[in-house]
PAMARKE-819885 format. One line per field, with one value per residue (C-alpha): residue number from 1; residue in three letters; chain; x, z, y. Coordinates in nm, 3 decimals. Each point is the difference from the previous one (the first is absolute). Example, Ala and Ser with C-alpha at 12.3 -4.5 7.8 and 13.67 -1.06 7.14 Angstrom:
BEGIN
i: c(1 2)
aa: c(ALA SER)
ch: c(A A)
x: c(1.230 0.137)
z: c(0.780 -0.066)
y: c(-0.450 0.344)
//
This chain:
BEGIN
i: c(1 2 3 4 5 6 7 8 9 10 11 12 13 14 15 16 17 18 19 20 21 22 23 24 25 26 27 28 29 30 31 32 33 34 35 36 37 38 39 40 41 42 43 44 45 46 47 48 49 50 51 52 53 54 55 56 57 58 59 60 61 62 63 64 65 66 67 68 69 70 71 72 73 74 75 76 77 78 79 80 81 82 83 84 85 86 87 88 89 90 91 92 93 94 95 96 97 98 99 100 101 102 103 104 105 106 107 108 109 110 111 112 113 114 115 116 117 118 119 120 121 122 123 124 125 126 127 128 129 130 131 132 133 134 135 136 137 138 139 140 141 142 143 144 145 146 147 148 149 150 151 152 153 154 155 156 157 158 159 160 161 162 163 164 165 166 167 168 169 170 171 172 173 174 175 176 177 178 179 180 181 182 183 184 185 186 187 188 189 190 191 192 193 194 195 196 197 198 199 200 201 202 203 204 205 206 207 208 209 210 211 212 213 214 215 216 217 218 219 220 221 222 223 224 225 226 227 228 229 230 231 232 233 234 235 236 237 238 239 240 241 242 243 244 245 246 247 248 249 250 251 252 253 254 255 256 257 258 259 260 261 262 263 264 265 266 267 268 269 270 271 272 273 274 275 276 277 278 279 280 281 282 283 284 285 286 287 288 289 290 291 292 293 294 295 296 297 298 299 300 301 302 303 304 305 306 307 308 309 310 311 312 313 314 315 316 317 318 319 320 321 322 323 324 325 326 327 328 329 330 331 332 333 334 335 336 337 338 339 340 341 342 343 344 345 346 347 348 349)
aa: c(UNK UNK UNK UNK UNK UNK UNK UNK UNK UNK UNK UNK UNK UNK UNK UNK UNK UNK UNK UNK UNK UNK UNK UNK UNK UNK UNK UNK UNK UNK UNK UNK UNK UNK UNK UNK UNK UNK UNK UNK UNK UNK UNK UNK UNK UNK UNK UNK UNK UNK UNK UNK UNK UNK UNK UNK UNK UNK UNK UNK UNK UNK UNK UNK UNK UNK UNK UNK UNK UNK UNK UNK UNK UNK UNK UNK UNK UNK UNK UNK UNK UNK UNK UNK UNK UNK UNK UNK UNK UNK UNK UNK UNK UNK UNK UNK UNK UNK UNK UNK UNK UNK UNK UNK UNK UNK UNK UNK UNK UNK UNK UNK UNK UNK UNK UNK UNK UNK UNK UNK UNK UNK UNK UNK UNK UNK UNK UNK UNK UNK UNK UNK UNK UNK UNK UNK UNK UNK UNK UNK UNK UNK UNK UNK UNK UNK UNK UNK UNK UNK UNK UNK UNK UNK UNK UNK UNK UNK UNK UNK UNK UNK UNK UNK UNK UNK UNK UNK UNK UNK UNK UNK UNK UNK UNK UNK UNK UNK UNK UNK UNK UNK UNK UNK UNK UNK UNK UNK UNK UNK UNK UNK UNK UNK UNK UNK UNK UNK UNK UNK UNK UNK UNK UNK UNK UNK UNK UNK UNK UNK UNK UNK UNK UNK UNK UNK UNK UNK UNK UNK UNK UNK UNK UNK UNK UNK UNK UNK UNK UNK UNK UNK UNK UNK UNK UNK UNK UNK UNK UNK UNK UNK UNK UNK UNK UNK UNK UNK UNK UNK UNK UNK UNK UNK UNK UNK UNK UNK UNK UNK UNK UNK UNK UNK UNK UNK UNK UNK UNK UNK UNK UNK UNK UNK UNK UNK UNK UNK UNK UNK UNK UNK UNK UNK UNK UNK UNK UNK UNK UNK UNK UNK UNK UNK UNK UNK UNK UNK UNK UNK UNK UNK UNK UNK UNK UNK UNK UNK UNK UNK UNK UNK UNK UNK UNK UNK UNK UNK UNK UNK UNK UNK UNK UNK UNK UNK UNK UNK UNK UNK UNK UNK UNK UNK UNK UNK UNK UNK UNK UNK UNK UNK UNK UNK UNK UNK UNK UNK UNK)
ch: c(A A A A A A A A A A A A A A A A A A A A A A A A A A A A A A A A A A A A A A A A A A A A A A A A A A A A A A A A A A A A A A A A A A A A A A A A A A A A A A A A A A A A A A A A A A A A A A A A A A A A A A A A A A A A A A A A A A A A A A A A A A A A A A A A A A A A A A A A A A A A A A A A A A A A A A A A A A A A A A A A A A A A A A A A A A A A A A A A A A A A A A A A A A A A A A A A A A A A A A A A A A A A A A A A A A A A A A A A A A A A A A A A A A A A A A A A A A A A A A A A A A A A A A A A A A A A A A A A A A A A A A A A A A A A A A A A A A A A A A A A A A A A A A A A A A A A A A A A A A A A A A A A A A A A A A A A A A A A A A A A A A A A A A A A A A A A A A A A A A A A A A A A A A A A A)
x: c(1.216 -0.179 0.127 -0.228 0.242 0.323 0.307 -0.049 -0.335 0.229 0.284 -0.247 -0.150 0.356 0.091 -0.312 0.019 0.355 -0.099 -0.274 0.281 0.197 -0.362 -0.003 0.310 0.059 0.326 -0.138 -0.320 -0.041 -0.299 -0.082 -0.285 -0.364 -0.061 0.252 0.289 -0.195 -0.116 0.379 0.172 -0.260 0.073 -0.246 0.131 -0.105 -0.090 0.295 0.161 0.328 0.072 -0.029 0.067 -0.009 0.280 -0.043 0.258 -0.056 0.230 0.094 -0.121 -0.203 0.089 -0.276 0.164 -0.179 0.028 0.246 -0.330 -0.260 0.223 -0.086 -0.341 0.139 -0.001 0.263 -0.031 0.362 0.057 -0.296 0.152 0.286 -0.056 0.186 -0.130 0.136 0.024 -0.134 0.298 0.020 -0.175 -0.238 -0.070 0.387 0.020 -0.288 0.181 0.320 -0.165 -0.155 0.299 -0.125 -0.300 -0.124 -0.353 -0.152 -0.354 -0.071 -0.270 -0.356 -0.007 0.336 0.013 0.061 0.305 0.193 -0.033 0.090 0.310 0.076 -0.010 0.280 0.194 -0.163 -0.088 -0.247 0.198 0.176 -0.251 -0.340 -0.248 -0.334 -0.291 0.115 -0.375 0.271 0.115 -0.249 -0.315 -0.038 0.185 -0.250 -0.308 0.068 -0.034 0.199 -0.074 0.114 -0.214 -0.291 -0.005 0.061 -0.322 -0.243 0.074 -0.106 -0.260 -0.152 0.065 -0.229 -0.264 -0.032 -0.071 -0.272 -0.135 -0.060 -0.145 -0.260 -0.069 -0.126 0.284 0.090 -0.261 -0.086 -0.298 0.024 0.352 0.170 0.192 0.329 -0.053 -0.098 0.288 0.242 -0.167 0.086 0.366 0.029 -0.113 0.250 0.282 -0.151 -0.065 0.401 0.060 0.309 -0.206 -0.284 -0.007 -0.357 -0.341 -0.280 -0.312 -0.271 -0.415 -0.242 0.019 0.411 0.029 -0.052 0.320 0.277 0.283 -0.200 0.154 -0.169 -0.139 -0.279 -0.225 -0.253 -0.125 -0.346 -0.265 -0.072 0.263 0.295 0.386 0.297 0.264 0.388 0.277 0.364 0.354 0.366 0.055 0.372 0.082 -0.301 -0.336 -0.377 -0.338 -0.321 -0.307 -0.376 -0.342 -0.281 -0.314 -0.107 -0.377 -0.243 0.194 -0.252 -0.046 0.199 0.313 -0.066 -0.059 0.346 0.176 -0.062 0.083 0.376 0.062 -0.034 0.223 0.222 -0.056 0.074 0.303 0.132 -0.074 0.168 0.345 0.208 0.356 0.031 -0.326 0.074 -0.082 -0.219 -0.186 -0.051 -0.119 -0.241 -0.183 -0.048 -0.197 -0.173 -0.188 -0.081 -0.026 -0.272 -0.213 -0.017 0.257 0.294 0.062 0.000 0.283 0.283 0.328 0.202 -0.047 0.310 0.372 0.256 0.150 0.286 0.189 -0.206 -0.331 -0.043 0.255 0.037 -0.207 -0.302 -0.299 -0.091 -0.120 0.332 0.211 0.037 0.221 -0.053 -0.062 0.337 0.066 0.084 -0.254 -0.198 -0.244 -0.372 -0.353 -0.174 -0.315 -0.223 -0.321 0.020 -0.352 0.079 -0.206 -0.168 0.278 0.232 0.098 0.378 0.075 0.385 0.274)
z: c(0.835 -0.309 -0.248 -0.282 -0.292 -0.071 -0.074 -0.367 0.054 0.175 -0.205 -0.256 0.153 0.115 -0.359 -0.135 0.268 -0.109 -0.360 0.151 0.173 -0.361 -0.191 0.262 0.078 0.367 0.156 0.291 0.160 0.370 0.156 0.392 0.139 -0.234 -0.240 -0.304 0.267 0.013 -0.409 -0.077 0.280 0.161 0.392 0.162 0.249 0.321 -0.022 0.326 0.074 -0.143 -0.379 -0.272 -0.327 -0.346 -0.157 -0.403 -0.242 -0.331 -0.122 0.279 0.254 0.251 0.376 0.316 0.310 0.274 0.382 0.103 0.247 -0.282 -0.215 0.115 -0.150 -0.359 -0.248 -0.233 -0.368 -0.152 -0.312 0.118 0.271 0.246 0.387 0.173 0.356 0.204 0.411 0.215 0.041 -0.377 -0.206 -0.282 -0.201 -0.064 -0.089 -0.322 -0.063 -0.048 -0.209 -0.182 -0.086 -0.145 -0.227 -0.191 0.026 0.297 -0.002 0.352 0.117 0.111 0.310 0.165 0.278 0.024 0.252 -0.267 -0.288 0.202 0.101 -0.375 -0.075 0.241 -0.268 -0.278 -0.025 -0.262 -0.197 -0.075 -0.036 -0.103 0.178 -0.159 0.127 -0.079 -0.150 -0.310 -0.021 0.219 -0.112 -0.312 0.132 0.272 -0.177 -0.293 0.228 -0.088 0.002 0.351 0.116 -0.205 0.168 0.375 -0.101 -0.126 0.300 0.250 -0.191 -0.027 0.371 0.031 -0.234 0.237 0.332 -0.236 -0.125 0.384 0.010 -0.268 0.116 0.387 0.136 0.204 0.229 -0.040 0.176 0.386 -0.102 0.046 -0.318 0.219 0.079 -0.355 -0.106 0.203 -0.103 -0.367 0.126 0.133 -0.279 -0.227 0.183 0.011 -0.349 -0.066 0.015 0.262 0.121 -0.037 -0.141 0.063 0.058 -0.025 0.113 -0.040 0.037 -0.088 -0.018 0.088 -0.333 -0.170 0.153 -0.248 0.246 0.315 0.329 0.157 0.325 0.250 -0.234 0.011 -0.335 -0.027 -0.210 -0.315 -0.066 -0.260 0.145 -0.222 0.069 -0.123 0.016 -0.053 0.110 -0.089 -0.107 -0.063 -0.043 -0.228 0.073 -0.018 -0.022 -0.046 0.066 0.008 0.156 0.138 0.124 0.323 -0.078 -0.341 -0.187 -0.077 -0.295 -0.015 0.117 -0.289 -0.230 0.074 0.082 -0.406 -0.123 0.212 -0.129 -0.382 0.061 0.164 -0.308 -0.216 0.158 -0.012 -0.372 -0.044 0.114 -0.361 -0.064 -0.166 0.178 0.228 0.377 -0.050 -0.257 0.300 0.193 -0.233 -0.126 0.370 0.121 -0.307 0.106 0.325 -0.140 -0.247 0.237 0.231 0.282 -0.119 0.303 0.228 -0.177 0.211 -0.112 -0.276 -0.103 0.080 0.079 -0.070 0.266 0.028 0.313 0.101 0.011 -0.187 -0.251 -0.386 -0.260 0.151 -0.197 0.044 -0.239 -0.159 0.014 -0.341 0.044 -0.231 0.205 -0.088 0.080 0.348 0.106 0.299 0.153 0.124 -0.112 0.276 -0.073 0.323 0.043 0.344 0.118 0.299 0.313 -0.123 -0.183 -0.211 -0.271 -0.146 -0.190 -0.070 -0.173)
y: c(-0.884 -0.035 -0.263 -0.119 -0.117 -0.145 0.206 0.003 0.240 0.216 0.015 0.109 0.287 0.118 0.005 0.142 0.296 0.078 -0.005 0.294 0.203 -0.027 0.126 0.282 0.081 -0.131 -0.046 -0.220 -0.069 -0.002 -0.200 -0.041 -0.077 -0.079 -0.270 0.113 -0.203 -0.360 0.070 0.036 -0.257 -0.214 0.148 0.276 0.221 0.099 0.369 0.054 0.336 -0.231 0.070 -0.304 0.086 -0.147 0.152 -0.076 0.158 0.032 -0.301 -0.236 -0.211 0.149 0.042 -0.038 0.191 -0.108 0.025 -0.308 -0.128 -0.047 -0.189 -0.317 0.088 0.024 -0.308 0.110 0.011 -0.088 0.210 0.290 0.178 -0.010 0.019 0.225 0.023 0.303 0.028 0.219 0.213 0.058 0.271 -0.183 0.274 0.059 -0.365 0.088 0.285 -0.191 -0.235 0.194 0.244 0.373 -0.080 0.331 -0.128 -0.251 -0.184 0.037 -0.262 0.168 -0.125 0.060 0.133 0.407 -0.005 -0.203 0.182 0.333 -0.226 -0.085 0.390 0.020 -0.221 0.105 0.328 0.106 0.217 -0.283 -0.303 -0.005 -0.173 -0.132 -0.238 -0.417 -0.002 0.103 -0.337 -0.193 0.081 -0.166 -0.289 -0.084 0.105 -0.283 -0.305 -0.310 -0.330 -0.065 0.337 -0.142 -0.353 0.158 0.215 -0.261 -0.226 0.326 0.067 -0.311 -0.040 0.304 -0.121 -0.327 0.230 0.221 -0.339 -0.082 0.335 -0.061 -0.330 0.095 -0.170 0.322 0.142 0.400 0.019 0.101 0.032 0.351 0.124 -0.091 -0.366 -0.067 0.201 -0.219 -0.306 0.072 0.104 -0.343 -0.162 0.159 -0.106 -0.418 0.103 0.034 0.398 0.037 0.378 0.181 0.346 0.092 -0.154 0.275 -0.109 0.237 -0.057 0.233 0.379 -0.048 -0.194 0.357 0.066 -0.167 -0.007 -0.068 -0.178 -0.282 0.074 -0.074 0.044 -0.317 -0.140 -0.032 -0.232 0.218 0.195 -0.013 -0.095 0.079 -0.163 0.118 -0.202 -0.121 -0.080 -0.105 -0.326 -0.100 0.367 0.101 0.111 -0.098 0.233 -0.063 0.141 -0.165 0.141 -0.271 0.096 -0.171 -0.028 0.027 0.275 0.310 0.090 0.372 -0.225 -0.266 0.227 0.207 -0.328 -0.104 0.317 -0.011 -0.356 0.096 0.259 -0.218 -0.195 0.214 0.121 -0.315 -0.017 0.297 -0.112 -0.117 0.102 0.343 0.109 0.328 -0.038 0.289 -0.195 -0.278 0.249 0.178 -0.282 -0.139 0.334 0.062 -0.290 0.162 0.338 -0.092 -0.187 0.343 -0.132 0.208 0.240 -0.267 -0.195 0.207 -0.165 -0.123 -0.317 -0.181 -0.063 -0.187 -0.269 -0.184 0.031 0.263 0.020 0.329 0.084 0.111 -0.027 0.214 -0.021 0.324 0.269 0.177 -0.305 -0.084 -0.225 -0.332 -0.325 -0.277 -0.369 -0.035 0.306 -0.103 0.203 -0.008 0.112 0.093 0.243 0.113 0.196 0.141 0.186 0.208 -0.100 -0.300 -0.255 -0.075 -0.294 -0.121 -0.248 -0.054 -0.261)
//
């Protein structure tokens, strides 16, 4: 269960999403499983082999149809949705259809699972409805955070920043350390730090840090050598990540001098991020930096993602999305130079 604000927030977001359906011409949106449920109710199912469904018509209240065991789990929101739990002898998906009537067109959440939209073909076959992706009427919704999505975020990522601030001041051991008993050190500092899981702590030393998704393993850290360090989980239903890079001995001077050329970028990254600029913008002024200073192939990504609920999700800034950053966008700048064999520097927020 994920349950961050009071029923107002909710209420909200139902109506804003049905105002979406009217804009694109929805009958009814159907959400399962993934994070568009909590965003619009507050409750996260289990991803079971049992159906729940969000079952939003165009004008109306909403109904959740949920298996009658895992209602227990659900704090209701009077005025959002209705709770109509089914038994095991019933057939779900011929409750949504019910509900839901004979749209011509249905926003069908991303993350459903396959065996029940084959079922809802059964009901609804397509010569008769439409079906389309609920990023229709979701995505704009979730990628303008609210207040309540802004405040959940600055407390996880400020619970972040405290375990990276232990990080920069010594406070957790690296050397003699492998990559996976640092990595789980950090992991158990985000939870004292507030987060309620972890989504990932990459630890990587030396030569592995030129890999940018690289697991933690036996790898011992050594005196002298760079240690990136990636991290982040969910905090009251929205996510952290951050990444920082010490050195564990007197930094050389190729690694200084690369290190100061991926912090202006990050910089100016950061700079670049004003309403009405493009994300492509973000991401073009961030690796001219590293372009003009000679490090350009070995900056391998984009520069960043949005986060919210999940920890990767619209706006990309990426080269061809022009789409123009608006209040509520939150997303990070993360630039890397990653030099195959030898090591490899991050710096995120």
């Amino acid at each position: 269960m994920t349950h961050l604000a009071d029923t107002a927030v909710y209420l909200d977001r139902i109506n804003r999403a049905q105002a979406a359906m009217e804009q694109a011409g929805v009958d009814v949106l159907l959400v399962s499983v993934g994070r568009d449920l909590p965003y619009l109710t507050g409750y996260e199912a289990m991803p079971l082999e049992r159906l729940t469904m969000l079952v939003v018509p165009r004008g109306g209240e909403a109904t959740l149809v949920i298996p009658r065991m895992e209602a227990p789990r659900v704090v209701e929101q009077p005025g959002v949705f209705a709770l109509r739990a089914w038994n095991e002898t019933d057939d779900p998906v011929a409750i949504v259809a019910a509900l839901a009537g004979t749209p011509t067109t249905a926003a069908v959440g991303d993350t459903m699972w396959a065996r029940f939209v084959v079922e809802l073909l059964g009901h609804w076959p397509s010569t008769s409805t439409q079906y389309l992706r609920s990023t229709v009427v979701m995505n704009e919704l979730r990628t303008r955070k609210d207040a309540a999505e802004i405040a959940a975020l600055q407390a996880a990522g400020a619970a972040a920043d405290r375990v990276a601030d232990q990080l920069h001041a010594g406070l957790i051991p690296l050397e003699g350390r492998t990559e996976a008993e640092v990595s789980a050190d950090i992991s158990a500092r985000l939870l004292v730090e507030g987060h309620d899981i972890v989504n990932f702590a990459i630890v990587a030393a030396g030569e592995n840090a030129a890999s940018p998704h690289h697991h933690p393993g036996g790898r011992v850290i050594r005196h002298g050598e760079i240690v990136l360090c990636d991290f982040g989980g969910t905090m009251n239903g929205y996510c952290s990540d951050i990444t920082r890079c010490v050195h564990t001995g007197e930094v050389p001077e190729d690694i200084a001098r690369a290190y100061a050329v991926l912090k202006e970028a990050q910089a100016a990254g950061v700079a670049a991020g004003r309403i009405g600029a493009s994300c492509e913008t973000v991401d073009a002024v961030t690796r001219k930096v590293i372009d003009d200073a000679g490090y350009g192939e070995w900056f391998v990504h984009r520069t960043g993602h949005g986060i919210g609920m999940d920890a990767h999700e619209d706006p990309y800034i990426v080269e061809g999305n022009r789409r123009p950053l608006e209040v509520g966008h939150a997303y990070s700048v993360e630039p890397g130079i990653y030099v195959e064999g030898k090591w490899g520097m991050r710096l995120e927020d």
